[in-house]
GUPA-338224 format. One record per residue (C-alpha): residue number from 1; x, y, z. Coordinates in steps of 0.05 Angstrom, whole numbers, padded with zeros to 5 digits. Layout:
N
   pos        x        y        z
   NUM        X        Y        Z
...
***
This chain:
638
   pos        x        y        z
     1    02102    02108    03187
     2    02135    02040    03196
     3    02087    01970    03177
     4    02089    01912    03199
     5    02092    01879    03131
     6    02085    01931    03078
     7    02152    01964    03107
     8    02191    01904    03071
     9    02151    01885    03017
    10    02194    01927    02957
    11    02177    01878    02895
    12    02118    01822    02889
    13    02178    01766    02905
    14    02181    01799    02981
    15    02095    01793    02978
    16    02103    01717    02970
    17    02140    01701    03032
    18    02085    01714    03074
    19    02026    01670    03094
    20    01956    01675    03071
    21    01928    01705    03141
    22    01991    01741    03137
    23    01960    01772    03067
    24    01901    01801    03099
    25    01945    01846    03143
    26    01989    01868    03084
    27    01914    01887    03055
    28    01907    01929    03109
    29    01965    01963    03113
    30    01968    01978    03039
    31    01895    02011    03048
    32    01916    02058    03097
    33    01987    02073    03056
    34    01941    02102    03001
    35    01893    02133    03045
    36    01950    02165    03085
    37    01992    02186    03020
    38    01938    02214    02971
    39    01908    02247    03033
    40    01981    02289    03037
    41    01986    02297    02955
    42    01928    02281    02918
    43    01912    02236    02866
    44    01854    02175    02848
    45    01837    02144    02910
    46    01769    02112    02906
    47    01787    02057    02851
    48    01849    02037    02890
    49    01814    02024    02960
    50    01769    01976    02917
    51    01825    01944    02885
    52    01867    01926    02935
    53    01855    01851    02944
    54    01854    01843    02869
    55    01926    01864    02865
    56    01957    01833    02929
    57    01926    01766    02898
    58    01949    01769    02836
    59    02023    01787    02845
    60    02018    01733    02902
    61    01994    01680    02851
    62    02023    01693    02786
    63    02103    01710    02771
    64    02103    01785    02750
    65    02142    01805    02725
    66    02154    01742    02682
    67    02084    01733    02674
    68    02037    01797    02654
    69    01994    01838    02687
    70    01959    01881    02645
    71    01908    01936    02682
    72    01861    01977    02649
    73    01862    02050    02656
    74    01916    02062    02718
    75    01860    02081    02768
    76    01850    02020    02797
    77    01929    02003    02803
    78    01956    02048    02849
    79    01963    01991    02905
    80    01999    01948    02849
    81    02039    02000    02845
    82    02053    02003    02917
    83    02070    01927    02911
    84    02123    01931    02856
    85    02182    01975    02886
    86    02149    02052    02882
    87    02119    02048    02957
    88    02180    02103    02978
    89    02163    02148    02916
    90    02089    02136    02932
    91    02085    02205    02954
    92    02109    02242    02888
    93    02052    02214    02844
    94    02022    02257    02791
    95    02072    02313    02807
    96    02135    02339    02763
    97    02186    02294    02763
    98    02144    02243    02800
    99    02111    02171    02791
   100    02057    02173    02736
   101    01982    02164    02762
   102    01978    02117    02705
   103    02013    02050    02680
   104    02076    02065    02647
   105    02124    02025    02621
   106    02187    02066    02614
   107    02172    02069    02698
   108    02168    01998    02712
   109    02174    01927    02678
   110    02110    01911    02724
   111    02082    01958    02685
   112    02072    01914    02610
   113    02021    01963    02583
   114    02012    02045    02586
   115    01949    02068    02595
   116    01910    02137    02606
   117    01843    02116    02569
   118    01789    02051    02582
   119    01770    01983    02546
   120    01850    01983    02517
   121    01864    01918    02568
   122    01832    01859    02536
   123    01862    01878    02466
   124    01936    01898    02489
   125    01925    01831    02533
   126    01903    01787    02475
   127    01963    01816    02432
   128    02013    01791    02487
   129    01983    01726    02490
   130    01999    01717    02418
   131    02059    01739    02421
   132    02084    01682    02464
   133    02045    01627    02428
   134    02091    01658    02374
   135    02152    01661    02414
   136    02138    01583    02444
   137    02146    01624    02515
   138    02094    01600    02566
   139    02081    01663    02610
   140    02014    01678    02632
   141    01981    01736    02616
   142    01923    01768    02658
   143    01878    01839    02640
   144    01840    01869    02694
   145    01786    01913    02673
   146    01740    01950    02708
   147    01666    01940    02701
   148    01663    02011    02670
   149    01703    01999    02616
   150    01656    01942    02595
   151    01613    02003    02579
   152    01658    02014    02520
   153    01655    01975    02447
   154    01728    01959    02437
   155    01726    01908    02504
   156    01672    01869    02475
   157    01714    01873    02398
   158    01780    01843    02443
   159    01731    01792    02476
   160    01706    01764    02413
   161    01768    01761    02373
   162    01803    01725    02439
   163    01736    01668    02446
   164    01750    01655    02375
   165    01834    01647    02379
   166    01815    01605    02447
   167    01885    01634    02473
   168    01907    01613    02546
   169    01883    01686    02565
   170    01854    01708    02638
   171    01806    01767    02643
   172    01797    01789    02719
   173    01729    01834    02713
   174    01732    01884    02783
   175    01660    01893    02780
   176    01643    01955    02840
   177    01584    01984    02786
   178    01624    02048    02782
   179    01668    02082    02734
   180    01677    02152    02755
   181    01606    02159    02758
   182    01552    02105    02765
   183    01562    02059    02708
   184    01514    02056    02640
   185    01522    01983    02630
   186    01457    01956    02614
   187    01486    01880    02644
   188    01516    01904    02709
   189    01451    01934    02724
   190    01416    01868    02705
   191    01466    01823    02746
   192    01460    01877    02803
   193    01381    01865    02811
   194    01378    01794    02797
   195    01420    01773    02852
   196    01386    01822    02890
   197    01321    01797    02882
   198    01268    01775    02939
   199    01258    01706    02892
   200    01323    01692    02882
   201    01348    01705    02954
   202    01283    01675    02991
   203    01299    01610    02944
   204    01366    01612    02977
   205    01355    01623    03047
   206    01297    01579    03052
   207    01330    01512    03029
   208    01388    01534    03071
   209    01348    01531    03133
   210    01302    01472    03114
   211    01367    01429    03097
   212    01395    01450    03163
   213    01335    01409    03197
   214    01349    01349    03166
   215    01403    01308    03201
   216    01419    01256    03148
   217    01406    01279    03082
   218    01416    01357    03093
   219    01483    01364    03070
   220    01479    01320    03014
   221    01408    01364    02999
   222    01455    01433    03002
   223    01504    01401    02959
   224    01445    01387    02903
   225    01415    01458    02911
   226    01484    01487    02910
   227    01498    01461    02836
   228    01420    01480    02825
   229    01447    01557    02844
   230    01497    01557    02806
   231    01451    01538    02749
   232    01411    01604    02764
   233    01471    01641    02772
   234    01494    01622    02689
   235    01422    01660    02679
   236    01421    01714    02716
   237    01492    01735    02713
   238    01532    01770    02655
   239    01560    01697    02653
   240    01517    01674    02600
   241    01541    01729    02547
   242    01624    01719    02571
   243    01607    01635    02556
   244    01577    01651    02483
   245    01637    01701    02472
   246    01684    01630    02482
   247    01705    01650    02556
   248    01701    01596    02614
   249    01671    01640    02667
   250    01680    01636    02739
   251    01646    01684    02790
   252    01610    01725    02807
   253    01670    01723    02876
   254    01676    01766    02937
   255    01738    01814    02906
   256    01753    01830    02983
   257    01765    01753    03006
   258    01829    01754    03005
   259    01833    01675    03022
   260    01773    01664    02970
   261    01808    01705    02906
   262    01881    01667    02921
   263    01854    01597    02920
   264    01808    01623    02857
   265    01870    01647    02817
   266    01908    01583    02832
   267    01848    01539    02815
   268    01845    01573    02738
   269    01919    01603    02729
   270    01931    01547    02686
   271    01868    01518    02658
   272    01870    01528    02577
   273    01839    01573    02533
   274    01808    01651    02561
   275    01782    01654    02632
   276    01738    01705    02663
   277    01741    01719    02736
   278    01676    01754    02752
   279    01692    01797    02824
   280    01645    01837    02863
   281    01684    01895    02897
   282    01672    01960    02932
   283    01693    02023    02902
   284    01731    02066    02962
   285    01729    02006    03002
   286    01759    02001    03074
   287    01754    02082    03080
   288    01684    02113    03098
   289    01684    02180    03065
   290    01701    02146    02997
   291    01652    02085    03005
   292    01595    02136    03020
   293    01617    02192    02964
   294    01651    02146    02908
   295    01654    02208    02858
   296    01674    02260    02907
   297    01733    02217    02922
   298    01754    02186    02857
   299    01796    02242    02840
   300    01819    02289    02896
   301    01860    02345    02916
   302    01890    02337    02991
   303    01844    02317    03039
   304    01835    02320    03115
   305    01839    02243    03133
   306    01785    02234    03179
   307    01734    02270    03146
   308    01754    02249    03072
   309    01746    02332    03064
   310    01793    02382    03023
   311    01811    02450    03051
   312    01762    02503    03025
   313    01800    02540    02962
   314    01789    02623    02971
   315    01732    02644    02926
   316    01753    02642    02858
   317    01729    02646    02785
   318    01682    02596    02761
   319    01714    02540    02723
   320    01701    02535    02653
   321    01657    02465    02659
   322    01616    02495    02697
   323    01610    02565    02660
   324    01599    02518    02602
   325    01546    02468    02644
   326    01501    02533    02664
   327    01495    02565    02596
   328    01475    02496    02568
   329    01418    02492    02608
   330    01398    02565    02592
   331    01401    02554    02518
   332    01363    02485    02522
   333    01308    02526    02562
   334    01309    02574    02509
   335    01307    02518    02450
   336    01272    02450    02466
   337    01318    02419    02397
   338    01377    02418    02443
   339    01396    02351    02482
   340    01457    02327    02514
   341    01509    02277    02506
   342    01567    02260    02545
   343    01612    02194    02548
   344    01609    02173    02625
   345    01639    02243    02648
   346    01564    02288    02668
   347    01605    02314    02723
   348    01668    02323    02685
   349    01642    02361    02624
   350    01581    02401    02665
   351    01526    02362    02641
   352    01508    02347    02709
   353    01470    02409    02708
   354    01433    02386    02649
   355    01419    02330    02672
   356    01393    02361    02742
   357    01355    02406    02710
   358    01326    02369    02644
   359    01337    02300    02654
   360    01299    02276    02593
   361    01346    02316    02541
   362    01415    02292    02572
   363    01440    02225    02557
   364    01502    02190    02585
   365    01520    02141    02539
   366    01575    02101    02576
   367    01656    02100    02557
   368    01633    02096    02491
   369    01655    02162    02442
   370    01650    02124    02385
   371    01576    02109    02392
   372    01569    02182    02424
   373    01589    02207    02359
   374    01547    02173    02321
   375    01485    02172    02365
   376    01494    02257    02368
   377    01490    02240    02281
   378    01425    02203    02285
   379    01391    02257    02330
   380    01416    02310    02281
   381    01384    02265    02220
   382    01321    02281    02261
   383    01335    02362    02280
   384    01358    02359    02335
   385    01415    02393    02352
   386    01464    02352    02398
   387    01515    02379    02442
   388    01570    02331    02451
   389    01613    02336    02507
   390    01671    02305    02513
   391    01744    02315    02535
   392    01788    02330    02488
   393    01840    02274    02492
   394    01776    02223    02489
   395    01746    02258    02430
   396    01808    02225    02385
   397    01778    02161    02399
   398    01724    02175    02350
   399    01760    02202    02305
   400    01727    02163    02238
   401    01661    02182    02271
   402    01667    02252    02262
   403    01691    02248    02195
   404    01648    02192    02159
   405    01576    02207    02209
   406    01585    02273    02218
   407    01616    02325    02170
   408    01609    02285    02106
   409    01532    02282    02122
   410    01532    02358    02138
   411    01498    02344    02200
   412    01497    02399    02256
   413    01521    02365    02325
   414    01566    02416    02371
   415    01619    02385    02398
   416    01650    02408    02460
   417    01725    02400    02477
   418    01732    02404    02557
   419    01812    02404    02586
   420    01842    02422    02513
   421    01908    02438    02525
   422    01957    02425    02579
   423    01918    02388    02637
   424    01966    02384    02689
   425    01966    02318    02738
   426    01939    02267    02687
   427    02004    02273    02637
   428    02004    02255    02566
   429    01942    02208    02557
   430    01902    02267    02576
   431    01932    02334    02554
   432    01886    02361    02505
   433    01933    02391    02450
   434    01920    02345    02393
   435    01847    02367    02376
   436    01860    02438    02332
   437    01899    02396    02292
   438    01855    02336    02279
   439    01793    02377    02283
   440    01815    02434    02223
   441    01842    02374    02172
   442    01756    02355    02175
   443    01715    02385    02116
   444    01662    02421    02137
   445    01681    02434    02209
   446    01694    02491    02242
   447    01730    02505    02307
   448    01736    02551    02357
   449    01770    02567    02424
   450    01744    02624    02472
   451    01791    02671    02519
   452    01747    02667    02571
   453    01684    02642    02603
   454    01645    02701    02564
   455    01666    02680    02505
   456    01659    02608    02518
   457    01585    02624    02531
   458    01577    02669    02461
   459    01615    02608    02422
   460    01562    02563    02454
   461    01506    02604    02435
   462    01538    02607    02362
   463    01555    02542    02354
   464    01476    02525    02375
   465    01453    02579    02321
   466    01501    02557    02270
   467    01470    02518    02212
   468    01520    02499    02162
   469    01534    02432    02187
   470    01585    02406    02250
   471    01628    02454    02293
   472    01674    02456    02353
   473    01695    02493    02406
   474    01755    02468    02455
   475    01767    02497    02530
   476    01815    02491    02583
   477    01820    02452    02646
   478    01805    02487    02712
   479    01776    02559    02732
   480    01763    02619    02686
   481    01786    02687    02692
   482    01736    02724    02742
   483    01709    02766    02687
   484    01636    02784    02685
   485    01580    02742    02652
   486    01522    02781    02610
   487    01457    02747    02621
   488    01442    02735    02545
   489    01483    02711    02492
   490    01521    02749    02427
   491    01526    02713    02357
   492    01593    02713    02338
   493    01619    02733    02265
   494    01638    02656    02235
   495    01718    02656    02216
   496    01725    02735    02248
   497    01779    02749    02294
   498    01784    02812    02346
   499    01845    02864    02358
   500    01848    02865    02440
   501    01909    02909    02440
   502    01939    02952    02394
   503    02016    02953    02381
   504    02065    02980    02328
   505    02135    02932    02331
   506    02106    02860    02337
   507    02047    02819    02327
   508    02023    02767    02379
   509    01971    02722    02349
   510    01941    02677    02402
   511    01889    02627    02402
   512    01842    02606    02460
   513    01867    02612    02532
   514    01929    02644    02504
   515    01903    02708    02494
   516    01912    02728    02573
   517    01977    02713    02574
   518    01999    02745    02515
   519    01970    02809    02542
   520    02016    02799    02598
   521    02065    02793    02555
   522    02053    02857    02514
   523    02063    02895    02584
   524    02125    02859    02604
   525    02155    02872    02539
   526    02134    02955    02538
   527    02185    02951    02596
   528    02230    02932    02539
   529    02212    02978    02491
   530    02178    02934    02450
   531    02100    02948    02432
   532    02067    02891    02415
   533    02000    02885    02383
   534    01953    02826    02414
   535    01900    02797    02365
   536    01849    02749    02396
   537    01834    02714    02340
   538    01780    02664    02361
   539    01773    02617    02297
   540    01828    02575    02278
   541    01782    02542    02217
   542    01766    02586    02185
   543    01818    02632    02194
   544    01814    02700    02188
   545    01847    02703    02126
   546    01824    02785    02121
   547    01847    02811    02188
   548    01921    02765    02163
   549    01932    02796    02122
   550    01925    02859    02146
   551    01975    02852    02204
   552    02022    02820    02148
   553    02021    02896    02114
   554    02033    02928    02185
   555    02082    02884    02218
   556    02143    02853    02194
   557    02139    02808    02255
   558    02084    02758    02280
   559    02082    02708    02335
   560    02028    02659    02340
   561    02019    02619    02406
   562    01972    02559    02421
   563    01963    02510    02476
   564    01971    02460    02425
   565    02017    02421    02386
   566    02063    02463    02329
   567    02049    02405    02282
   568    01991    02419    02245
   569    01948    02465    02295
   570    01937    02549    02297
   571    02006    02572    02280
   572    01998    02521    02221
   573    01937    02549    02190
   574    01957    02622    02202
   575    02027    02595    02165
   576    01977    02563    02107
   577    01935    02632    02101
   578    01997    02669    02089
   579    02019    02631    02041
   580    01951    02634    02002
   581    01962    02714    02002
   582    02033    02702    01975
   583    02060    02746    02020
   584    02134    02738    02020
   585    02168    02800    02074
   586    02138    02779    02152
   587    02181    02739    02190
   588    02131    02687    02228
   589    02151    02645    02292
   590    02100    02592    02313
   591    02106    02583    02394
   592    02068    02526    02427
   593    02072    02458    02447
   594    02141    02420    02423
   595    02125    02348    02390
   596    02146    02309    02451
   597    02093    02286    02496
   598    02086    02328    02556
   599    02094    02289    02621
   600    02057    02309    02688
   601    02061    02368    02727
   602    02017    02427    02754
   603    01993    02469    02694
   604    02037    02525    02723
   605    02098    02480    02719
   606    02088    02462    02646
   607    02071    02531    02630
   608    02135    02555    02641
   609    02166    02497    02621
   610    02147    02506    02563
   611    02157    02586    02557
   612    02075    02592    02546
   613    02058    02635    02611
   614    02066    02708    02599
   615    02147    02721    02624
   616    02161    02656    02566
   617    02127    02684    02513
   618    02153    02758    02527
   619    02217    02727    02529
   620    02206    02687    02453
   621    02174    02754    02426
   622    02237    02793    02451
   623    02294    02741    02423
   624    02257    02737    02358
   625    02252    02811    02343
   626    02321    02824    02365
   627    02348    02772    02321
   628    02330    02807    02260
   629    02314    02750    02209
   630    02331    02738    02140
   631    02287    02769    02092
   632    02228    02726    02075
   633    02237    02673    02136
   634    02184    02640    02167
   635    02207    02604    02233
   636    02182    02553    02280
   637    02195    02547    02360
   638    02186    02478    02388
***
């Protein structure tokens, strides 16, 4: 649909001709673009409503892309986005081929910073600002976090380090109290009451209207208890901590005032040393399904525009989260030891239901994994027996914790991949297919992936029971496989793998949700005359070294096939456990995920893309048994 403005705004130069009442129009306009577009094709819609003041405003005030604007996460920047020449390919975000749903910078030179995970802005900011001191360049350089990722430990590390270089540096903090869901930051909540407070309000209003009485001295009265406010305000507000960190803080301002935020930015875009601009916005804003349901509409699938609803999907299978989120809560009924712990993502990783059910055992502890990590370690010290639940691609952030609080301590704390693997929309900051590889390399850990939800539920109940010290289990994105759920729980053999179809030409060793497919492989190729063998083998550390060996005696030929990367993951550690058996006459090929990233797409897309639905690995199975190695070969398919 044609605008009035927005129409012929194609880069932030156009943005500038117009007037500031002009301004509030574009506003408008860009507001119902993304309500109109991710209504048609999905995508994060709640942060970008809330953010659309904060970006018109800054690419009206500052000279992007000369100077830089770096935003955390990608969330909140879809109307920047909108404002910086992508409006007409708006409408193929998140999808193959398309726009990222994050900041990218092979996709735009508005874009100065990539970014798929929180509390990265100040930091990637802060190196940019000394990069020009360096240079003798005098750009500006702005980061605009959200108030959720002042929940995690590396802002407040980029804070301090920029306070003590007193860089010209500009912090814009969108404050809306929300991250995906409500925000654990212990200051938020303190600013949100404080201002909210009968005291602190009835102060306020009643010198307002006593001044207003008083003909002669009553503005020179408001002007007094104005400074006098904003002497309260230095208390009560997060100010206090920013000031002490070395930032000049301004706020806390209206982030929808258009007017307000453009004569704020000009005021401080050139005032020395680091600047925080404190704004007060409203998540969804402008749009009253999303202001009323901030979490349902954060993320969404198409959505009927009026009622902010998505078509009902046919009944399918569960989804793994919540397969996972119910037999929590069954096993902490059963075993009062067992708490919860999940970094700002209850609904996410199925804690929710935990948390429902027994609040006092599940703890959120913010965009924090780090801490999670560690805080899961101290309640193990204790006996307790944490379940940490986190996403896979997240988990790598606390990395060191795992290793140096965790497995050197031979402490017992489950952790819990969610969307391992290929994750679809989100693209390479969030495809899971790092974690067998960085997860095996641990001493002491162990790791496991399920073929389906009934397994997931047995590897929970195993990893619960298991006392030998920390151990994983990873799980794809999106809905399991329909099959039926037993009401109790099985203890799984530690490091023992299972033969779900027999065969006599070719060995398929899969991993995790690659099982499935593989047996749909095994029938495609019996149309080919070739009878493959399907091993589920569960455990990539340890590996079953036994039931190896055994197929190396039977088979000159194995596959192995993981949603993971080739480098260092399942096809790896089956490689490693041959070699350890020095056997010397199977040919091996190791099919999974190449070592380029993996842009975005529908699961189903990449998939096939990369030959790891059932027709793709038939088709690698076939061309590697009809090639007829060399003796002794051991191959590798990227």
């Amino acid at each position: 649909m044609p605008y009035k403005y927005l129409s012929n705004i194609d880069s932030p130069a156009d943005l500038r001709k117009h007037s500031i009442p002009e301004l509030k129009v574009v506003c408008s306009e860009v507001r119902e673009f993304l309500i109109d577009t991710v209504s048609k094709v999905g995508g994060h819609l709640g942060a970008g409503l809330g953010a659309v003041e904060l970006a018109v405003a800054l690419h009206y005030v500052f000279n992007t892309p000369e100077d830089k604007l770096v935003w955390d996460v990608g969330h909140q920047a879809y109307p920047h986005k909108v404002l910086t020449g992508r409006r007409d390919t708006f409408h193929t975000i998140r999808q193959l081929g398309g726009i990222s749903g994050f900041l990218k910078r092979s996709e735009s030179p508005y874009d100065t910073f990539g970014a798929g995970h929180a509390s990265t802005a100040m930091s990637a900011a802060l190196g940019m600002a000394v990069a020009r001191d360096l240079a003798g360049d005098k750009f500006r350089v702005v980061a605009i976090v959200g108030d959720g990722a002042m929940t995690g430990g590396m802002a407040y590390e980029a804070m301090n380090n920029a306070g003590l270089q007193k860089r010209n540096l500009i912090v814009v903090l969108n404050d809306n109290n929300m991250s995906i869901a409500p925000n654990m930051w212990a200051l938020s909540n303190y600013f949100t009451e404080l201002i909210a407070n009968p005291s602190y309000n009835k102060f306020k209003a009643n010198v307002w209207d006593l001044t207003g009485k008083l003909e002669s001295i009553g503005d020179r009265i408001r002007r007094i208890a104005a400074r006098v406010e904003e002497g309260i305000k230095v208390v009560v507000t997060p100010g206090m901590l920013f000031e002490a960190l070395g930032f000049r803080y301004f706020g806390p301002i209206n982030g929808h005032n258009i007017t307000q935020l453009v004569k704020i930015f000009k005021d401080i875009k050139d005032l020395p040393g680091p600047i925080l601009v404190h704004t007060i916005t409203r998540k969804g804003k402008g749009y009253k399904p999303a202001e009323n349901d901030v979490q349902a509409l954060h993320g969404v699938t198409p959505f009927d525009k009026v009622t902010g609803i998505s078509p009902k999907k046919p009944d399918t299978a569960p989804a793994y989260t919540k397969v996972f989120g119910k037999a929590v809560v069954e096993i902490a009924k059963q075993n009062p030891t067992v708490v919860g712990i999940t970094a700002a993502m209850p609904d996410g990783t199925g804690l929710d239901q935990l948390q429902k059910e027994i609040p006092e055992r599940f703890f959120d502890v913010g965009i924090a994994e780090q801490h999670a990590v560690t805080f899961a370690a101290g309640l193990a010290t204790q006996g307790y027996i944490p379940i940490a639940a986190i996403y896979s691609t997240f988990l790598q952030r606390a990395f060191d914790q795992i290793i140096h609080d965790v497995s050197i301590q031979h402490l017992h704390v489950v952790f819990c991949l969610d969307r391992a693997g290929i994750v679809g929309a989100d693209g390479p900051t969030h495809h899971g297919v790092l974690d067998l590889a960085y997860l095996r390399c641990i001493q002491n850990m162990i790791v496991m992936s399920p073929k389906d939800e009934s397994e997931l539920r047995d590897m929970l109940y195993t990893a619960v029971q298991y006392k030998g010290g920390p151990i994983a289990l990873r799980y794809p994105r999106g809905n399991g496989l329909g099959v039926s759920l037993k009401s109790s729980f099985d203890m799984l053999e530690i490091g023992k793998g299972e033969i779900v179809r027999p065969g006599k030409d070719v060995a398929i060793l899969a991993i995790g949700n690659m099982v499935y497919p593989s047996l749909k492989a095994a029938d495609l190729l019996l149309k080919d005359g070739i009878d493959a063998e399907v091993v589920n083998m569960r455990f990539v550390k340890p590996i079953d070294a036994e039931l190896i060996e055994d197929l190396c005696k039977r088979f000159s030929y194995l596959l192995t096939v993981e949603d993971h990367v080739v480098d260092g993951g399942f096809g790896s550690a089956v490689l490693e456990a041959i070699a350890s058996k020095k056997i010397h006459d199977t040919h091996v090929k190791v099919h999974g995920v190449p070592g380029d990233f993996i842009e975005h797409g529908t699961p189903g897309e990449l998939y096939a893309m990369l030959k790891l639905d059932a027709p793709g690995i038939a088709s690698v199975v076939k061309n590697f048994f009809r090639e007829k190695p060399q003796p002794h070969s051991i191959e590798t398919i990227a």
